[in-house]
C-alpha positions as CSV (number, residue, x, y, z in Angstrom):
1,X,0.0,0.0,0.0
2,X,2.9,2.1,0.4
3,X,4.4,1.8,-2.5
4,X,0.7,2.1,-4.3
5,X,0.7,6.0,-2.5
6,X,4.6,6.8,-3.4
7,X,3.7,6.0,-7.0
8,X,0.7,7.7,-7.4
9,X,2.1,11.0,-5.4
10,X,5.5,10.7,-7.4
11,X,3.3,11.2,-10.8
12,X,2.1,14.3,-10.1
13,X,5.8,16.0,-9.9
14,X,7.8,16.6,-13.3
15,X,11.0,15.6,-10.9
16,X,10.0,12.6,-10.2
17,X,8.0,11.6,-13.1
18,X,10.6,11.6,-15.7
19,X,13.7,10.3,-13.5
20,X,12.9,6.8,-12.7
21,X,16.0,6.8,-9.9
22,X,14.4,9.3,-8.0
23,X,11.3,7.6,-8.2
24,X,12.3,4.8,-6.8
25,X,14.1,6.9,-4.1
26,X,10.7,7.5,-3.4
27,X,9.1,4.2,-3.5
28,X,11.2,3.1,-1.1
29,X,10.8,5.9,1.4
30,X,7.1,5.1,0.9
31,X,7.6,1.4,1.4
32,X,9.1,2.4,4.9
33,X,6.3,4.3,5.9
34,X,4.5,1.6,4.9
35,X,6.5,-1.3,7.2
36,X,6.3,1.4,9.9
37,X,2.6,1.7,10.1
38,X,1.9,-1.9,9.9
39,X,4.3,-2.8,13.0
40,X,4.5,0.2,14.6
41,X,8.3,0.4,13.6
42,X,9.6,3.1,12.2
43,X,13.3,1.9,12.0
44,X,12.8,-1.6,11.3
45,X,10.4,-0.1,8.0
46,X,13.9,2.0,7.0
47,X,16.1,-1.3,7.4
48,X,13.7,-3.3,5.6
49,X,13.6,-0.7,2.4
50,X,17.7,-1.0,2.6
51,X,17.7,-4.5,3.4
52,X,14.7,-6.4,1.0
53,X,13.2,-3.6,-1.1
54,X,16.4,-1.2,-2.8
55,X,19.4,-2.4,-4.2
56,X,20.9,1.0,-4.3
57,X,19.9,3.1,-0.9
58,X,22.2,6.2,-0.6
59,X,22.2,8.2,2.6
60,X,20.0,11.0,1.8
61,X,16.9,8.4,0.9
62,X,17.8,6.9,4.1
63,X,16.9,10.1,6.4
64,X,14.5,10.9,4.2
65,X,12.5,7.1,4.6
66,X,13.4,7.3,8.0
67,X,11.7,10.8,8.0
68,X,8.8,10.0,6.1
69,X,8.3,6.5,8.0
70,X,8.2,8.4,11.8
71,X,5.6,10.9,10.4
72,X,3.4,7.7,9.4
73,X,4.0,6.3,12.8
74,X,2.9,9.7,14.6
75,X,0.3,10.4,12.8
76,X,-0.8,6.8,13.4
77,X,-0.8,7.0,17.2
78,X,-2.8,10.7,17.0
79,X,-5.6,8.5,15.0
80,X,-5.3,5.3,17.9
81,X,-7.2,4.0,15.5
82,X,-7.4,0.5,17.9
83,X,-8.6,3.0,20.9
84,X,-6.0,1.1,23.1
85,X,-2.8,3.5,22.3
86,X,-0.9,1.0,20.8
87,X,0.1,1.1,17.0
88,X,-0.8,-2.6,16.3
89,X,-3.5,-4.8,17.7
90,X,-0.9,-7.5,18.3
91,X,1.8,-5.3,20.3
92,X,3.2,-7.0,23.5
93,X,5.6,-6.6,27.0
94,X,7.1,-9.0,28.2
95,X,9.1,-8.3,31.7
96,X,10.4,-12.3,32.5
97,X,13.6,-13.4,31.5
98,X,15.1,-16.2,29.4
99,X,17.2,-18.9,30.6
100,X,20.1,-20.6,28.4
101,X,18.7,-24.0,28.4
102,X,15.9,-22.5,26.3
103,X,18.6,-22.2,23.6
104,X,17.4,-25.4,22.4
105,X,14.2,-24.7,21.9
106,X,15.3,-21.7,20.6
107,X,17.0,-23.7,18.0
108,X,14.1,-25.7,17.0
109,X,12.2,-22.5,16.2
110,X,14.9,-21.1,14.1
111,X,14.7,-24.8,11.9
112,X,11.0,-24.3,11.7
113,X,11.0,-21.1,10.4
114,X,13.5,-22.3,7.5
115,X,11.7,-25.3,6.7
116,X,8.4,-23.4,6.7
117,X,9.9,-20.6,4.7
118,X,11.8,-22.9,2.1
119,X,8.7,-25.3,1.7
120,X,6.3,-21.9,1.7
121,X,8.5,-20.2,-1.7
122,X,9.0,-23.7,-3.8
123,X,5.3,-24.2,-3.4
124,X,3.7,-20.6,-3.9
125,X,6.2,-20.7,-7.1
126,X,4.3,-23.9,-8.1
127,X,1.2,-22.4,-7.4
128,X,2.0,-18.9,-8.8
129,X,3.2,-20.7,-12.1
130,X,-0.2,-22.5,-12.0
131,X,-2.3,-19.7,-11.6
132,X,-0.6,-18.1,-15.1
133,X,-1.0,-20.9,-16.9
134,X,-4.8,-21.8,-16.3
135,X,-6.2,-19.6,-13.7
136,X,-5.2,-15.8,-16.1
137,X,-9.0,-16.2,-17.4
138,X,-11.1,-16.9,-14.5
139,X,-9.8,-14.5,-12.1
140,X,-13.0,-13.4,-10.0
141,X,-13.9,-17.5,-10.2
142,X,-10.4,-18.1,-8.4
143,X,-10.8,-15.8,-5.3
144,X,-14.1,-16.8,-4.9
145,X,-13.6,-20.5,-4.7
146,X,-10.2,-19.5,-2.1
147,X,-12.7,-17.5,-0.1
148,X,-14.9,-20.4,0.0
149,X,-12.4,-23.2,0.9
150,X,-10.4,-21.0,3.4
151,X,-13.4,-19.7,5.7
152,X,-15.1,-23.1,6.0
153,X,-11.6,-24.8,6.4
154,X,-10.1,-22.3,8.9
155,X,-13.7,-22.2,10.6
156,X,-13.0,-26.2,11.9
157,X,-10.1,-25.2,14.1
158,X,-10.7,-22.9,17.0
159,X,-7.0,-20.8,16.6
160,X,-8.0,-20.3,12.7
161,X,-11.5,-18.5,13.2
162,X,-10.1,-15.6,14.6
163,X,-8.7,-12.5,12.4
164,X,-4.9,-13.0,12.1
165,X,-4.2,-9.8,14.0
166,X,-6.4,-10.9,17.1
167,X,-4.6,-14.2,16.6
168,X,-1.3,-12.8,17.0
169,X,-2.8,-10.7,20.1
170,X,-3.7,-13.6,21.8
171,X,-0.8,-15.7,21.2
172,X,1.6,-13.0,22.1
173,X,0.0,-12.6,25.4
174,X,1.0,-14.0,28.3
175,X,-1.4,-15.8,30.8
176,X,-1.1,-13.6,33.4
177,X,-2.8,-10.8,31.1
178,X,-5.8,-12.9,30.3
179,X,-6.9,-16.3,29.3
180,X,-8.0,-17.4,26.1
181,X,-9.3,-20.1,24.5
182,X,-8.4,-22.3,27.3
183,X,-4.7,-22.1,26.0
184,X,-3.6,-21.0,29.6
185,X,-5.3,-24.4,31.6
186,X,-2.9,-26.6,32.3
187,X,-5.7,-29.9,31.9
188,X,-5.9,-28.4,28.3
189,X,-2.8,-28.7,27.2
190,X,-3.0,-31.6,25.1
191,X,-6.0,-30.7,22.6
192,X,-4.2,-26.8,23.1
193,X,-1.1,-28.7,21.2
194,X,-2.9,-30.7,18.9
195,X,-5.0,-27.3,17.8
196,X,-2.2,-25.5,17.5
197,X,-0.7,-27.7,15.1
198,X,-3.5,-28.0,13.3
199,X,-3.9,-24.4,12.8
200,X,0.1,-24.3,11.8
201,X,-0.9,-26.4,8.8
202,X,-4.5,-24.8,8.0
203,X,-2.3,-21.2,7.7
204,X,0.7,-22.5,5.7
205,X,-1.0,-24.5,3.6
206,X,-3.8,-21.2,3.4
207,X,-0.7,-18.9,3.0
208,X,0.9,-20.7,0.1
209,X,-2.1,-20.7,-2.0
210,X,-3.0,-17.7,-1.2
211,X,-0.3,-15.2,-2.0
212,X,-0.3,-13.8,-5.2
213,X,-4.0,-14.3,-6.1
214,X,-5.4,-11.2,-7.5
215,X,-6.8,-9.8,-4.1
216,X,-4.0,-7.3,-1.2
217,X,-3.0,-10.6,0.6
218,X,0.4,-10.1,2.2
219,X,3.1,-12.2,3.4
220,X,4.3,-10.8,6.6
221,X,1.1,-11.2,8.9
222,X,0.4,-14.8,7.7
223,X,3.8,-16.1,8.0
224,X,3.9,-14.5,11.5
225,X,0.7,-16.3,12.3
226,X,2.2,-19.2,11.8
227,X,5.0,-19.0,13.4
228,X,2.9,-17.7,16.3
229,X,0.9,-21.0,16.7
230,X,3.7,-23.0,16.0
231,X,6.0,-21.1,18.8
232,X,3.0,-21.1,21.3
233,X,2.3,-25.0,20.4
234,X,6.4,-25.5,21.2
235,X,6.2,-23.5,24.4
236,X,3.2,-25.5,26.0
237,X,5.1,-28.4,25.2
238,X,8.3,-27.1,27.5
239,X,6.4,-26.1,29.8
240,X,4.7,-29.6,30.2
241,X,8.0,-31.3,30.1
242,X,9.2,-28.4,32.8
243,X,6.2,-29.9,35.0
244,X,6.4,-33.3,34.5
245,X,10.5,-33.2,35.2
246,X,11.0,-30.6,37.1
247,X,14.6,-31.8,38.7
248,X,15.6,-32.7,35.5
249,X,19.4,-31.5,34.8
250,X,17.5,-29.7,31.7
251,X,16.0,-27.6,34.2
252,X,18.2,-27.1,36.9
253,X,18.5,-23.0,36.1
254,X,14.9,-23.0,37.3
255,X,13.8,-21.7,40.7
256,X,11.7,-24.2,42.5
257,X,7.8,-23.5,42.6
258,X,8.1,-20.8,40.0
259,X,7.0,-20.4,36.5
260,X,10.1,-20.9,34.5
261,X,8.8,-20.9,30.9
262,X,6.7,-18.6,29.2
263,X,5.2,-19.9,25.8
264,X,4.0,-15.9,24.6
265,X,7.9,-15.6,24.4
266,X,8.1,-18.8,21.9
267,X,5.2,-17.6,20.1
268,X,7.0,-14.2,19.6
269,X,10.6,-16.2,18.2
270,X,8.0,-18.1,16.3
271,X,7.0,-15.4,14.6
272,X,10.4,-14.0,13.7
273,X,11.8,-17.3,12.2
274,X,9.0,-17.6,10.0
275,X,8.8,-14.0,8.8
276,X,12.9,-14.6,8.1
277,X,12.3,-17.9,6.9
278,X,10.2,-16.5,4.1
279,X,11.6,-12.7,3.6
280,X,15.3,-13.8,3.9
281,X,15.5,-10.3,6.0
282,X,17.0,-10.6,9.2
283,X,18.4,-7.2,10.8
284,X,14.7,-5.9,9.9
285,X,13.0,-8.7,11.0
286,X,14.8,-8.4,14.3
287,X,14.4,-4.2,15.0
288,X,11.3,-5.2,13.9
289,X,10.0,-7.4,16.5
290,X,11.9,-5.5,19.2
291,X,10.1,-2.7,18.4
292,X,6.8,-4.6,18.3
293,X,7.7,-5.8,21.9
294,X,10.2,-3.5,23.2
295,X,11.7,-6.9,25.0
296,X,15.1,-5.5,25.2
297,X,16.1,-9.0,26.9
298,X,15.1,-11.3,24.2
299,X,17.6,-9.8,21.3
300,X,19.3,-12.7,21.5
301,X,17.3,-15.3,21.3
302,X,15.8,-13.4,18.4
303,X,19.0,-13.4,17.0
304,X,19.6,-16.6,17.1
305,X,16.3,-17.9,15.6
306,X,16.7,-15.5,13.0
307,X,19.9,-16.6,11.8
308,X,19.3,-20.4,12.0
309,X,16.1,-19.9,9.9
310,X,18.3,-17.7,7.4
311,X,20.3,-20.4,7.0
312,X,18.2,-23.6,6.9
313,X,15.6,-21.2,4.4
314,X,19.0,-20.8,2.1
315,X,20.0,-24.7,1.7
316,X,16.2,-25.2,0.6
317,X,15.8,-22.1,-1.8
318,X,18.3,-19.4,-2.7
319,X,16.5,-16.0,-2.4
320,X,13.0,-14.8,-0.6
321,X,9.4,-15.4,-1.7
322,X,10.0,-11.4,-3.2
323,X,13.3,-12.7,-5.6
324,X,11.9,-15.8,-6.6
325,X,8.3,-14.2,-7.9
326,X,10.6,-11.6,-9.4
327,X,12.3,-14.0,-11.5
328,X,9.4,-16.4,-12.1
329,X,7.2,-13.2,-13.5
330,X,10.4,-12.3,-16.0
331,X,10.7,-8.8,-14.2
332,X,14.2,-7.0,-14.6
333,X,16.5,-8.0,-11.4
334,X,20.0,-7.1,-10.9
335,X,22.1,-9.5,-8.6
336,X,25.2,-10.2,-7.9
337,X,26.7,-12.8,-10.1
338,X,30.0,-14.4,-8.9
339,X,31.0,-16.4,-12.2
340,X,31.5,-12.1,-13.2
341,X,34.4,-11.4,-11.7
342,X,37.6,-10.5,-13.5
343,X,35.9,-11.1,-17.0
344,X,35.5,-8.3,-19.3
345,X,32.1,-7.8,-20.7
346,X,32.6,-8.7,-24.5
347,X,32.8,-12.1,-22.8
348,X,28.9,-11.8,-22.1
349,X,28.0,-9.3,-25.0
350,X,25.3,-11.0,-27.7
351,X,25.8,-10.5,-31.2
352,X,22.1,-11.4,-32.6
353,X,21.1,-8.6,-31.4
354,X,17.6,-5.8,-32.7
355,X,18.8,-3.4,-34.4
356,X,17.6,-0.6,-36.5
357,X,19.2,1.3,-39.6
358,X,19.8,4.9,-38.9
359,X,19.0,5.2,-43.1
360,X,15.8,3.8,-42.4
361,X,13.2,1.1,-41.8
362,X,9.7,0.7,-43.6
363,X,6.7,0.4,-41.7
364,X,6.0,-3.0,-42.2
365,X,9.0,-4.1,-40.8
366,X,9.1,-2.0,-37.8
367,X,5.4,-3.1,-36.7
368,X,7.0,-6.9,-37.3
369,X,10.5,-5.4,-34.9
370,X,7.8,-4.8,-32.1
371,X,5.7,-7.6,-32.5
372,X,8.4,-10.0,-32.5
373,X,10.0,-8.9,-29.4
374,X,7.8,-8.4,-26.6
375,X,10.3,-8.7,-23.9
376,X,13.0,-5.8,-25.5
377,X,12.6,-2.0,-24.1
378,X,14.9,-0.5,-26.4
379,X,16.5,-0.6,-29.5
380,X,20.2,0.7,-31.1
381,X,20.0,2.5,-33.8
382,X,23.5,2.0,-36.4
383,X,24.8,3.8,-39.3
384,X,24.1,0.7,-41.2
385,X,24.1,-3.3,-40.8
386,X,27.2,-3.6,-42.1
387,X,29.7,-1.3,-39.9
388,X,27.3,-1.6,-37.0
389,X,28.3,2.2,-35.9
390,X,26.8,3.3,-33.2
391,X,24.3,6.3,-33.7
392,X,21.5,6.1,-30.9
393,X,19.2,4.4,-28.9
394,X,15.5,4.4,-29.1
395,X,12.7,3.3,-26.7
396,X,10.4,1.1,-27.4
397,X,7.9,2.8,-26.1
398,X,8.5,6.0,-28.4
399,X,8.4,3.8,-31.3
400,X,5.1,2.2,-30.3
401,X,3.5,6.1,-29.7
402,X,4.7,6.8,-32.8
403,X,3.4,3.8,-34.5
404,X,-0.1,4.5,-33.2
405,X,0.2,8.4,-34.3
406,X,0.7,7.6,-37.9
407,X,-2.2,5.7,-38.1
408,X,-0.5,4.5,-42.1
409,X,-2.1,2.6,-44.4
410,X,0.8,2.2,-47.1
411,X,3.3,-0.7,-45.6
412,X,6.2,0.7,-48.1
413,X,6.4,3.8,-45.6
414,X,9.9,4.8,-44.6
415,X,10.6,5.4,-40.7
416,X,13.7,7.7,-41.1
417,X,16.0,7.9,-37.8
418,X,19.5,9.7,-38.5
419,X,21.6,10.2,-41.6
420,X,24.5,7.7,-42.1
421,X,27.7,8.2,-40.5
422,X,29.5,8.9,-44.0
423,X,26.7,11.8,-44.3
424,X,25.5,10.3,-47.8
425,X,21.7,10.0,-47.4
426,X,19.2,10.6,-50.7
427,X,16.5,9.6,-47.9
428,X,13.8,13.0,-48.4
429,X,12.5,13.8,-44.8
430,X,9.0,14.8,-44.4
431,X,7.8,18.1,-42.7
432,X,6.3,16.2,-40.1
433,X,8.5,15.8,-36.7
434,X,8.7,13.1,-34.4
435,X,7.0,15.8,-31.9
436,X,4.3,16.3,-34.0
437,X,3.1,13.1,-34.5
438,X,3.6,12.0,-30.8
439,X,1.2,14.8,-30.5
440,X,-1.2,13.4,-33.1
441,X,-1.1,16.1,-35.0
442,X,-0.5,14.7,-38.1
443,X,-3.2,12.8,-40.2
444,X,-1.5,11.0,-43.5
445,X,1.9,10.9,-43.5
446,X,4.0,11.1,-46.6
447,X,5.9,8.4,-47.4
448,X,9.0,9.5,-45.4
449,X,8.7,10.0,-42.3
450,X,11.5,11.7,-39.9
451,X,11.7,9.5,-36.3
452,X,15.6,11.0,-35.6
453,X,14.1,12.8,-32.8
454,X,13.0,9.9,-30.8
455,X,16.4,8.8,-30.7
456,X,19.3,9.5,-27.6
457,X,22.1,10.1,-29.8
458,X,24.3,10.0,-26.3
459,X,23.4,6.5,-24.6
460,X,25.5,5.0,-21.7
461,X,28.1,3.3,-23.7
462,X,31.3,1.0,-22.3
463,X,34.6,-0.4,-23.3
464,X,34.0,-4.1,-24.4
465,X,37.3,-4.7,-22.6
466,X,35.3,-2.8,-19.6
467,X,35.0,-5.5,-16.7
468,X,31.2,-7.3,-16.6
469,X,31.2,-6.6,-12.9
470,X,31.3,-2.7,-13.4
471,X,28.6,-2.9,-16.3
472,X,26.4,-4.7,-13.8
């Protein structure tokens, strides 16, 4: 939703509108607003711009997100829209500590989150590619059924009725705020565990064929639901084994008669190892959550679960949910690529190549240019086919304004972009200019028709002995 308002806003200035770095300066500022206001965390919305969202985040965007992303929190907490005075409905304190046996468990959490994040990516990709193949057509048909299927499944389990923010609330909470669901009751605690795992599956599995339809479904709050349950369901279960052995050596750092284990604490680590295990983003993911809870004592243990779900999420899938869609979708994505080292970038450079003919292409073969390749933004324009001089570039999306301007009947129509580069050209140019007819100003054409001014006759150009990594 962020993003939706930077785009939107950055249209309506000429600064922004035509400099596409700038807007995406601004995108991400907006993005961090937009982090900011969902978890009440202004700083962990900044790292996560720099961290998931931008791969090039200079300093003054920085101040300027982090800027932007405290005047969405303020203004937030004047609206209290929740009437409690807390940013998110799922905010929560915890003042007991942690003990270091609970490294373990900790441990465990941190695997869960990977497995559930590596498992959650290779199947939405499966389900994503799916959709695009036989699902494009029947969009309305395809959230329907989804809307169907998930209320009367989720409906069945007693965790899964609830709305995912009141879900977190309650899992986050500790039982001496309040009692719910019976998940407190100590003669409960084995249907409490069996719900809970229940409800881990119902979400996942909810989650993965969810994300991506065409309805605002996100990935944070569902992947931090269940790693809630799941953390909550693990905590019970150490807290039963804690009463059934209490003089085991496991236990010995506990006081006697005294609650030693709090599950809203798993619950919360839960959280974070899934939303890392998914996301890949782990400095975020821990301001994050600290600023969620402001549990200064429990940065470790966040840490830890944070970076053991990084890694196990890595040896199952290379990337987050965010990369992976990227790529799956065709979208332009610029990573680093080791095998690019030390190579210089004629070793990469492709030959068979679009080009067009500064002398001049007819309109029949230009219209077959752009229908041929889809996938190609721009075009260089050369002196001729031969030499393969460098004269221009030229966007493809000029050339398809132009192309619907004309409005040409006669196919034999010459599209004239530039003289040669020995200065020889018996091409006649028309009166009509390439501002003209973006304007649709003019009606027929002659059969000449000057396009040089759609062309950048001073692109970005490199050495081929120029090193790869530097191009990239």
């Amino acid at each position: 939703m962020g993003c939706c308002v930077g785009n939107v806003v950055s249209r309506n200035f000429s600064k922004y509108r035509r400099n596409y770095a700038r807007q995406r300066e601004i995108i991400s500022a907006a993005a961090a607003a937009g982090v900011a206001v969902a978890f009440g965390s202004p700083i962990g919305g900044v790292l996560f711009s720099l961290e998931d969202l931008s791969s090039h985040f200079p300093l003054k965007t920085m101040w300027r997100s982090f800027f932007c992303a405290l005047i969405a929190t303020v203004s937030l907490q004047a609206m209290n829209p929740f009437r409690t005075g807390k940013l998110v409905m799922f905010q929560a304190t915890y003042d007991r500590d942690w003990h270091f046996f609970e490294i373990v468990f900790f441990v465990i959490l941190g695997i869960f989150g990977g497995i559930y994040g590596g498992i959650c990516i290779r199947l939405n990709l499966k389900v994503t590619a799916f959709r695009k193949k036989y699902l494009a057509q029947h969009v309305v048909r395809e959230v329907a059924v989804l809307a169907l299927a998930t209320t009367a499944i989720t409906f069945t389990n007693k965790y899964t009725r609830q709305d995912m923010g009141e879900l977190l609330a309650y899992l986050l909470r500790e039982c001496k705020q309040g009692d719910w669901g019976g998940i407190c009751e100590v003669e409960n605690s084995t249907w409490v565990i069996w719900g809970l795992l229940m409800a881990t599956l119902i979400r996942a599995a909810g989650t993965v064929c969810a994300y991506g339809c065409k309805i605002p479904c996100g990935i944070f709050v569902p992947s931090m639901a269940v790693g809630a349950t799941f953390g909550r369901m693990l905590g019970i279960i150490a807290q039963s084994m804690h009463r059934a052995y209490p003089k085991s050596a496991l236990f010995s750092q506990c006081a006697p008669d005294t609650p030693c284990i709090t599950p809203a604490t798993y619950a919360f680590l839960g959280a974070a190892a899934a939303l890392c295990g998914v996301t890949k983003v782990t400095v975020a993911v821990v301001v994050i959550m600290y600023e969620l809870t402001g549990a200064l004592n429990f940065i470790l243990p966040t840490v830890i679960v944070v970076m053991v779900a990084r890694v196990i999420g890595d040896a199952i899938v290379e990337g987050g949910i965010s990369e992976q869609l990227i790529l799956l979708n065709g979208l332009p994505f610029f990573d680093e690529e080791d095998d690019l080292l030390d190579i210089p970038v004629a070793s990469v450079m492709r030959m068979d190549m679009h080009m067009i003919p500064a002398s001049g292409i007819q309109y029949s073969e230009l219209r077959q240019l752009l229908d041929d390749t889809q996938n190609i933004k721009g075009f260089p324009v050369v002196d001729n086919t031969h030499d393969v001089r460098l004269v221009g570039y030229v966007q493809r999306d000029a050339l398809v304004r132009a192309l619907l301007s004309v409005r040409t009947g006669d196919e034999a129509t010459l599209f004239y972009f530039g003289g040669s580069s020995s200065g020889e050209s018996t091409i006649e140019t028309s009166p009509y200019t390439a501002e003209a007819m973006l304007d649709g100003e003019s009606q027929r054409p002659s059969s000449t028709i000057n396009l040089s001014g759609l062309v950048n006759t001073s692109p970005v150009t490199v050495s081929p002995r120029t090193a790869a990594e530097t191009v990239l």
